[in-house]
N, C-alpha and C positions, 0 to 999 in steps of 0.2 A: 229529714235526714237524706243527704244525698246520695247517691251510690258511687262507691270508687269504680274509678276505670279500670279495669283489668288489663295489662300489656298484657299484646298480640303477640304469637308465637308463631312462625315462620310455618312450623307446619302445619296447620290451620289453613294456608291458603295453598298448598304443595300438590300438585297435580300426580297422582302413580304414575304416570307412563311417561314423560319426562321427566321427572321430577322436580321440574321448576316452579314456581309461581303462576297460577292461574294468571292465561292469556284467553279472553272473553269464556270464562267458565258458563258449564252446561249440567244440568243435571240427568240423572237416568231414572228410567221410572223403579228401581231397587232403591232412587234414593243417594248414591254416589256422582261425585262432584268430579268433573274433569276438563281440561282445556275443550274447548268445540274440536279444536283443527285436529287435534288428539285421539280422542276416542271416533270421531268422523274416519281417521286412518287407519283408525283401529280394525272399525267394523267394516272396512272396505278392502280390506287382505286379511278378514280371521271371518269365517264359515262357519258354523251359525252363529250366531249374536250373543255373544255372553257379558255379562259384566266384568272387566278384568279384575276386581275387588273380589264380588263374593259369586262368583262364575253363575251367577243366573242367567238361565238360557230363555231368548225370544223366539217365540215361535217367527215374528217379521221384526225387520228393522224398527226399531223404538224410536218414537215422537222425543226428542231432547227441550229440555225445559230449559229457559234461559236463567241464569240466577243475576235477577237484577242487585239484590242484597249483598250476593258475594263479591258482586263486581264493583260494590261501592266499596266494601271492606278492604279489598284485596288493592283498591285505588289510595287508600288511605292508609296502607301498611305500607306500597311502596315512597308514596312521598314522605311518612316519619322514616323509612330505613332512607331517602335520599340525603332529609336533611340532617339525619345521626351521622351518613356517610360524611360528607361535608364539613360537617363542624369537626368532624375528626379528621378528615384530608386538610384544614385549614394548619390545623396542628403540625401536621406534619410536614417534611421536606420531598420539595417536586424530585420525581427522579432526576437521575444528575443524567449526562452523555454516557452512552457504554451502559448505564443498567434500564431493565426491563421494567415497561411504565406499565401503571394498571389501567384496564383495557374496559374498566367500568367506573371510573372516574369522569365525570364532564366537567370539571372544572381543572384544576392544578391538576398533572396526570402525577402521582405517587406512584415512588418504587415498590412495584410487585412483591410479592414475598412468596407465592407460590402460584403456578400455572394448573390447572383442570383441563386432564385429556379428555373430558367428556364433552363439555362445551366449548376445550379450544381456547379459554380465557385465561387470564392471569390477572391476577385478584391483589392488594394490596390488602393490611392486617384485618384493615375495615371493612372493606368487600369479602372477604374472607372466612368471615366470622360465621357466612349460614353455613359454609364446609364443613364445619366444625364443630356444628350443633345440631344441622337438621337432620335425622334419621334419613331422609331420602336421599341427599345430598353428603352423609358421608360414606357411600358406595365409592363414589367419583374418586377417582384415581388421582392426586395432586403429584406433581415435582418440582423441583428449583424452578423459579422462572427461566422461561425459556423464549427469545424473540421469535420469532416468524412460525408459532405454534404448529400451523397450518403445512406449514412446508416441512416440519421436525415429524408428521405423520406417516404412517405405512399408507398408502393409496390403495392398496391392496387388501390390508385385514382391518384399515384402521388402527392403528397401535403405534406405539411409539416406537422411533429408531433410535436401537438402543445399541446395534453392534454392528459393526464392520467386518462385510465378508472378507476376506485378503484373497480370497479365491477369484472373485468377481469385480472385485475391486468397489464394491458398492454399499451403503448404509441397510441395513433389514432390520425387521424387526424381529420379537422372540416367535410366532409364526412363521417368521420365513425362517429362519435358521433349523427346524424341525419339519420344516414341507417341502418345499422348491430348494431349497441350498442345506437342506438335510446332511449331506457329505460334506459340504466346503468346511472349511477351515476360520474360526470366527476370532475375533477379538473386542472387548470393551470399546463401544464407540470413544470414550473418552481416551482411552490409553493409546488409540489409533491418529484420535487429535494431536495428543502431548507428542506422538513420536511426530507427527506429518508438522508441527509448532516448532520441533527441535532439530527439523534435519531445513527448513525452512530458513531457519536462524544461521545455519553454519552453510546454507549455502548462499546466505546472504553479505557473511560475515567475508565467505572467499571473494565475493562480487566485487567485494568494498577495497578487499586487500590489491584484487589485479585492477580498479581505477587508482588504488592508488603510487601503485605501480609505476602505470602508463604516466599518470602527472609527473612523479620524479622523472622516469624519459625523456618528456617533454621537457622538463628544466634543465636534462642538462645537455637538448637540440637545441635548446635557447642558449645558451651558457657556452657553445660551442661555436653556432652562428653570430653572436655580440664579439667571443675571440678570434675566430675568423676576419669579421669586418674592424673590428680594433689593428688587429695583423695588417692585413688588405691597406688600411690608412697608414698604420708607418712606414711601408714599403713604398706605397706610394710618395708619402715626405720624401723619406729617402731617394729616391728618384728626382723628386726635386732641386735636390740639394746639390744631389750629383751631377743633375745637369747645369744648374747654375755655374757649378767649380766648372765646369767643361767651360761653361760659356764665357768667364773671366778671358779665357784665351782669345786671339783675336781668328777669326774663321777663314783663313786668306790662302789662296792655291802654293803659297811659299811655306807654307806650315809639312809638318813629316806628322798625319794625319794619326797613324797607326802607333808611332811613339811617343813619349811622353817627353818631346823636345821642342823648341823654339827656332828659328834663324837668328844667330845673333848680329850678321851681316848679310847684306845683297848678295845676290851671285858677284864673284870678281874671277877674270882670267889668268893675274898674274899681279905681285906686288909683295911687298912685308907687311904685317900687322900682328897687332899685340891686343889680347885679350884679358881683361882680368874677373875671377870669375867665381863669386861666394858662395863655398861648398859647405860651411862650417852648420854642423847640425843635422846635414842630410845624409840619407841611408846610402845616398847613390846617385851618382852624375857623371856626365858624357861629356866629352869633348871632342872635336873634331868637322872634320869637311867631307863632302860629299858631292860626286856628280848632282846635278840637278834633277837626271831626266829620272836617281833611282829614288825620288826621297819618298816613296811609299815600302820601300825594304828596307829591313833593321840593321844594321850598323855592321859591316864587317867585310874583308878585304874583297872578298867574292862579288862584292854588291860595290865594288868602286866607291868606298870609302876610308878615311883614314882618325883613327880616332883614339884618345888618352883615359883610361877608366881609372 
């Protein structure tokens, strides 16, 4: 008849004084089990020597027994909790971008589901699960997942930043709000987010309004320089044009430069002559003679000329 195996129970292999999992366990000569590096720390800042289980006192420092047995067990719980870990991380979905990965995952990292202010971690459903059930490990204080665990800590008491001085302008923890910022003025870290997320948004929102301001400006300094230089070209035609009609005329020192007349004959001293002369349609026309020497002045007795309008 063979014997059933008995499933291992987590606390079974759980150290008192951290209460994690035996890392190279040791024993005491009372008989209790604890990490080396652990009760080593213990007994080297606690005077006189006690067991911290069941407080027996050494007269000197006690000889620690290695537990080769435990250290095989405790090798063999962690590799079945890896591969339970695993075959259930396989199951599930990697975290996505923007959520908190678990931080005891070595394969696919999974979405956290809760963070451990004691070790700092954040744990996925799987990883989670000794929080949840091992006596020593449900002390440990869990929250939402949280990224950068390490830097969301008080440095000072250790504890979580959980409010906003408005006094000091800075994150504390519930330690600092009843010691050092005792007087200041506090609010929920989160509610200090949501407002510093909302006035972020509307001063982003005016950013967007006066770029897009400035753009409209700009179209219509375009729209003004394009009608500008549109303007500029038909002025310029026109000038063209104008000068061309000038130029039809022939450009000769017999011309009366400044009026809008011809010579219809050479200078002559004295004789008859007959002119004939198609007015039909026009606004306005001149007739008449002129000294030679005035024919840059306009038309009129004063100016030694004689003419029929």
């Amino acid at each position: 008849m063979s014997g059933a195996r008995s499933p291992r129970s987590e606390d079974q292999f759980l150290c008192s004084i951290c209460l994690d999992v035996f890392t190279d366990p040791v024993s005491t000569p009372c008989g209790h089990n604890y990490c080396k590096i652990c009760i080593t720390h213990h007994w080297h800042v606690n005077v006189p020597y006690k067991c911290p289980m069941c407080k027996k006192a050494f007269k000197k420092r006690p000889e620690l027994q290695v537990k080769t047995f435990i250290s095989e067990m405790v090798a063999e719980f962690r590799r079945e909790a890896q591969q339970k870990a695993s075959s259930s991380s396989s199951e599930q979905q990697a975290a996505k971008p923007g959520e908190v990965p678990c931080d005891a995952c070595t394969g696919t990292k999974v979405k956290a589901l809760k963070s451990c202010l004691v070790s700092l971690t954040s744990y996925c459903e799987t990883h989670l699960e000794p929080h949840l059930t091992a006596p020593g490990l449900k002390r440990h204080q869990l929250v939402e997942p949280v990224k950068n665990l390490e830097g969301r800590m008080c440095r000072q008491h250790d504890k979580l930043l959980e409010l906003f001085c408005k006094t000091d302008q800075m994150c504390v923890c519930m330690l600092c709000s009843v010691l050092e910022h005792r007087t200041h003025e506090f609010v929920p870290l989160k509610e200090e987010y949501e407002g510093k997320k909302a006035e972020l948004g509307k001063t982003e929102a005016e950013i967007q309004q006066m770029i897009q301001k400035r753009r409209e400006k700009i179209e219509e300094l375009k729209q003004s320089v394009r009608i500008s230089k549109e303007g500029a070209a038909r002025e310029k035609a026109a000038g063209v044009q104008m000068k061309k009609l000038f130029e039809n005329l022939p450009d000769k020192p017999e011309r009366f430069s400044k009026c809008v007349s011809v010579l219809g004959k050479q200078s002559f001293s004295s004789g008859r002559f007959y002119f004939e002369v198609q007015v039909k349609g026009k606004t306005g026309w001149d007739l008449g003679v002129r000294e030679r020497d005035q024919f840059l002045a306009p038309f009129s007795p004063q100016n030694w000329s004689w003419v029929v309008r």
